[in-house]
C-alpha positions as CSV (number, residue, x, y, z in Angstrom):
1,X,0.0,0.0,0.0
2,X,3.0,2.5,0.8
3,X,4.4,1.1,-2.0
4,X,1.3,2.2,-4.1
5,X,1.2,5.7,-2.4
6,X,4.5,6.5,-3.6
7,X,4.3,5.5,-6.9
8,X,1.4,7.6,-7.3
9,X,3.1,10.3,-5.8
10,X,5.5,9.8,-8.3
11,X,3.0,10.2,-10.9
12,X,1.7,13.6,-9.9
13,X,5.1,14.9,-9.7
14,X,6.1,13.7,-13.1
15,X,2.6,15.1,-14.4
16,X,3.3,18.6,-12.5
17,X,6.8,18.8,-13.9
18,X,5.2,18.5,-17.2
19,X,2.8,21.2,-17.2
20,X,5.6,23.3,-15.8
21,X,6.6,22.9,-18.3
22,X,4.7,23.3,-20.4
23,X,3.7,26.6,-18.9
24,X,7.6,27.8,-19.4
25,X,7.9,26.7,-22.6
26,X,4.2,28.4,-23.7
27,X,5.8,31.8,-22.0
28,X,9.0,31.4,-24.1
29,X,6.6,31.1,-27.4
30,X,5.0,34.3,-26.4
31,X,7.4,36.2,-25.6
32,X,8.9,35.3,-28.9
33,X,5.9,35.9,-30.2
34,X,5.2,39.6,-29.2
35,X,8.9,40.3,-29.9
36,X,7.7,40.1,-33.6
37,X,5.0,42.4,-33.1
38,X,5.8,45.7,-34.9
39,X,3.8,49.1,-34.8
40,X,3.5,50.3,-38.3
41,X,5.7,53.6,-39.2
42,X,4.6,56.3,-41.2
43,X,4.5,55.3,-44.8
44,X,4.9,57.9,-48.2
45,X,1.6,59.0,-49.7
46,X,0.4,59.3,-53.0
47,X,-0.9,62.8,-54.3
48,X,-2.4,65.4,-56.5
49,X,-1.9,68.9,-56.1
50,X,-5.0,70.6,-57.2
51,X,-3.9,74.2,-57.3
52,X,-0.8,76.5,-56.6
53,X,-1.9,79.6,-55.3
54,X,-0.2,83.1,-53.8
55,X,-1.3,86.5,-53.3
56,X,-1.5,88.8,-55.8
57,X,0.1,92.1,-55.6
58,X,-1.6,95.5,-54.3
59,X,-2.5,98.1,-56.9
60,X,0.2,100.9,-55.6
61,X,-1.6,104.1,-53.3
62,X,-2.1,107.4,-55.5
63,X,-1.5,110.4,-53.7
64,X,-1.7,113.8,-55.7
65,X,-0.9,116.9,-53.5
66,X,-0.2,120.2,-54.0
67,X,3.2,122.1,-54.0
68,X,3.5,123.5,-50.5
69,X,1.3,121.1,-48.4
70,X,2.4,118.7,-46.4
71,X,-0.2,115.7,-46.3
72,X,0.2,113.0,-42.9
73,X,-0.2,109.5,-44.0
74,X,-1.0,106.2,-42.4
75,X,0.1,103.5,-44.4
76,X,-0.7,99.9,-44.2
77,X,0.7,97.5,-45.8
78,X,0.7,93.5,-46.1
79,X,3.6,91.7,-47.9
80,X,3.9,88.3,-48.6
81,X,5.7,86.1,-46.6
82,X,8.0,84.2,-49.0
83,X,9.7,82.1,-46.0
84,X,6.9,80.3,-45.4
85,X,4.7,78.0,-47.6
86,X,1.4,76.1,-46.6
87,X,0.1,72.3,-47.7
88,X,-4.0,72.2,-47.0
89,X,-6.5,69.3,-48.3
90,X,-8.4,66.4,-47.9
91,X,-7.5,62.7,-47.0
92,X,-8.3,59.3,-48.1
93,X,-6.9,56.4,-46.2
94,X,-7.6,53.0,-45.9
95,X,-5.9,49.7,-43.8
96,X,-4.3,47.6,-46.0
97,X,-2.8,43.4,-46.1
98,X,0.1,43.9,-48.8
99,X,2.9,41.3,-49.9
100,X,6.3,42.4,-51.1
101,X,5.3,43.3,-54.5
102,X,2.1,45.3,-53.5
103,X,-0.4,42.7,-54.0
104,X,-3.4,42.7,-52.0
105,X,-5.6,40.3,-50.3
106,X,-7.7,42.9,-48.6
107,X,-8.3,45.9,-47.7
108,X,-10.6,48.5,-45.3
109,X,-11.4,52.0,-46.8
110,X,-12.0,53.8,-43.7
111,X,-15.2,56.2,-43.8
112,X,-13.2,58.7,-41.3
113,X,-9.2,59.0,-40.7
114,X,-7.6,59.9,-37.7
115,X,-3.6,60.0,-37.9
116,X,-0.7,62.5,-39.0
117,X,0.6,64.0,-41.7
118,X,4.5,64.5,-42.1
119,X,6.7,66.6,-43.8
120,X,10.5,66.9,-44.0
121,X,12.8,68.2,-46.5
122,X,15.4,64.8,-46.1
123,X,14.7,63.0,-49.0
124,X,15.9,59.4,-47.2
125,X,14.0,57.6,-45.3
126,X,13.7,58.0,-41.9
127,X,14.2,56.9,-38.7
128,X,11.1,56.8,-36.9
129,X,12.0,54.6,-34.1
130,X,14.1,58.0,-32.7
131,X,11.6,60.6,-33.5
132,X,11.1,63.2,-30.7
133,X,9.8,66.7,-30.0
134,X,12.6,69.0,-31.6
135,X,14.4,71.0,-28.8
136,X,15.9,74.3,-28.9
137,X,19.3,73.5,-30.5
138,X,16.8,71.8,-33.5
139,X,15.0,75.0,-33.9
140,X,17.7,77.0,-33.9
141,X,20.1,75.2,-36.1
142,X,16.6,75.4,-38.5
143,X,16.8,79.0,-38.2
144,X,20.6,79.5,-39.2
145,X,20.5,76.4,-42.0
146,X,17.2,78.4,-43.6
147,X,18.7,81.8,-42.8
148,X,15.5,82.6,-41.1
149,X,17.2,85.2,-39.0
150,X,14.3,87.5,-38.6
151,X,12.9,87.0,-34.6
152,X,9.5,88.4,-35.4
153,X,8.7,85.4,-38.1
154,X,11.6,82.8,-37.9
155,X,10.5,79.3,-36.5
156,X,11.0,80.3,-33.1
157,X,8.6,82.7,-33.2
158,X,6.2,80.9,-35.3
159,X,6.1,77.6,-33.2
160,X,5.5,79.7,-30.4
161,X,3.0,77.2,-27.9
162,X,3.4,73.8,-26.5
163,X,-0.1,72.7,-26.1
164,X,-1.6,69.9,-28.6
165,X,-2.9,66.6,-28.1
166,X,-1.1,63.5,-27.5
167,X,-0.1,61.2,-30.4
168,X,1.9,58.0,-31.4
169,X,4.4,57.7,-34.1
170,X,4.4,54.1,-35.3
171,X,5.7,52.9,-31.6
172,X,6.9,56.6,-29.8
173,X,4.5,57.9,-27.9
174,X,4.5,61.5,-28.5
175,X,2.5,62.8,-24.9
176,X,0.3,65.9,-24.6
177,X,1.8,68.9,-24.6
178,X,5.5,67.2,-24.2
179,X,6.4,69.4,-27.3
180,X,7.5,72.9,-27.1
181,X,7.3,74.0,-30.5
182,X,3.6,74.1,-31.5
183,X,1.4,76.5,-33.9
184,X,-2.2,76.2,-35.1
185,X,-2.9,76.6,-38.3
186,X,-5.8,79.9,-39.4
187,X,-9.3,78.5,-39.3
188,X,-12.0,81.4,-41.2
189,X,-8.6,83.8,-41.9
190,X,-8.4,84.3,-37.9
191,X,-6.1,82.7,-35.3
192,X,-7.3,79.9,-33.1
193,X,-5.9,77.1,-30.9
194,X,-8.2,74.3,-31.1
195,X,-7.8,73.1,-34.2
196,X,-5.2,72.2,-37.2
197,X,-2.1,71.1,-35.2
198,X,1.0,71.4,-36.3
199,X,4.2,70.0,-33.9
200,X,8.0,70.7,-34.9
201,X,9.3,67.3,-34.5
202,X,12.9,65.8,-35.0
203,X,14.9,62.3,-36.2
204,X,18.5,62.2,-36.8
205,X,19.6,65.0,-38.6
206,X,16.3,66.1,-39.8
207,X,13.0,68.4,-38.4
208,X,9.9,66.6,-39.7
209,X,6.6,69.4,-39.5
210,X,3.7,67.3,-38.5
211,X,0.6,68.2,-38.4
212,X,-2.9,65.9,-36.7
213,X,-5.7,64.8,-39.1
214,X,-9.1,66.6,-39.1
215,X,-12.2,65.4,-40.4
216,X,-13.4,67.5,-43.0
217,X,-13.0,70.8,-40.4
218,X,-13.6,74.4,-41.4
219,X,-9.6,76.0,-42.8
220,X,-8.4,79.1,-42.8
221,X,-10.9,80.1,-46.0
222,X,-14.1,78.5,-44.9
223,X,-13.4,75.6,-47.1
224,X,-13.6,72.1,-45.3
225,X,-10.0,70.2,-45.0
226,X,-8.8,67.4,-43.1
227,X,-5.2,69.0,-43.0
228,X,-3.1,72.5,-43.2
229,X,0.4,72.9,-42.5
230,X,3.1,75.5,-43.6
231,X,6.5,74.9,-43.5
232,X,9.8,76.9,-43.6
233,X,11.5,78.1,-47.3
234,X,14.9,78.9,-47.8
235,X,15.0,82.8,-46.6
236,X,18.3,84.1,-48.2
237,X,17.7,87.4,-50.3
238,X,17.6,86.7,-53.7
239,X,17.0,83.2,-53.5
240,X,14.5,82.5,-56.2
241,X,14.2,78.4,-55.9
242,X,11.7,76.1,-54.3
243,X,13.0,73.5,-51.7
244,X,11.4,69.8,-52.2
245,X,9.1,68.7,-48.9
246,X,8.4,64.8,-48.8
247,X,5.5,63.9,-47.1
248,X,4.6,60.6,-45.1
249,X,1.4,59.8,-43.5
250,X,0.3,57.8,-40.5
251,X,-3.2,56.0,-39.9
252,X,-4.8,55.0,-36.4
């Protein structure tokens, strides 16, 4: 009977070793498993500009006097801003399964988009695992490299708050109001701060302008857009070129 007893006991402990396991080699699998597991990075976009637009210029102010007076004069004037540019418009996005080649087996058009919208003047890709708010040395090695030297408009000036919401890019966690460069965008031609974000953000060697997704909200004309962003052009005098932006997008 002893005999019996201890064999049993034997049993058990055989059969509890096993599912031990068991258990340790299941937790190994997963945690292989969720190793895998990657967040999806911003990806390039496909577009279509539908128009190129700037101010025109202001009929000159005729003033015809006669000899001997002396007329007082306030003047206003508005000149445009040629270190600055702005990208508005609409979105389409959709989730997608994709091989290698592009192939795929299915895909979810998406009725409303949340997300980003990413611009940088770096034509490689980039490293979005690194991707941080952009600090003070950023900005102001932005300002000398664009020779935006101006205080009054110059990026400093221009990303001039640190509220906005929080937001991920791919796997960084970008938290609410950890940035301190932050503007929003003109909604009806007046300034406002609760819509149209736009964060100065940085990877590497390179400031990439970001800007949070509307849906379909009032811009700075009255027209309905899902984005507006401007970003910095080169601000030497003379210079008469365009610089290349390349933009990404992001989808949650």
């Amino acid at each position: 009977m002893k005999e019996e007893k201890k064999n049993l006991r034997k049993e058990g402990d055989k059969k509890n070793c096993s599912h031990y396991i068991i258990f340790i080699v299941s937790l190994i699998v997963f945690s292989i498993f969720m190793s895998q597991l990657v967040f999806a990075d911003p990806d390039g976009v496909t577009g279509n500009v539908l128009s190129n637009e700037t101010k025109a210029s202001t009929s000159a102010f005729e003033i015809n006097i006669s000899g001997g007076y002396i007329s007082t004069i306030n003047i206003t004037a508005v000149t445009q801003n040629l270190k600055w540019k702005a990208f508005v418009g609409d979105f389409t996005g959709k989730f997608t399964l994709d091989d290698a080649s592009g192939s795929t087996i299915y895909d979810w058009t998406l009725a409303t988009v949340s997300g980003e919208i990413f611009a940088t003047r770096n034509s490689s890709s980039l490293t979005w695992s690194s991707i941080d708010c952009a600090n003070v040395t950023h900005i102001e090695t932005e300002n000398v490299n664009l020779n935006h030297t101006n205080s009054q408009d110059n990026i400093t000036a221009t990303f001039s708050s640190s509220t906005h919401p929080g937001f991920f890019v791919g796997s960084v966690e970008i938290a609410q109001d950890s940035c301190g460069y932050v503007l929003n965008t003109y909604v009806n031609d007046a300034a406002q701060t609760s819509d149209f974000y736009e964060v100065a953000l940085y990877t590497g060697s390179s400031m990439v302008y970001t800007t949070i997704l509307e849906q379909n909200q009032t811009g700075f004309d009255g027209e309905g857009y899902d984005f507006q962003m401007i970003a910095p052009e080169v601000g030497y005098p003379g210079f008469s070129g365009s610089t290349a932006y390349y933009l990404y997008a992001e989808l949650t």
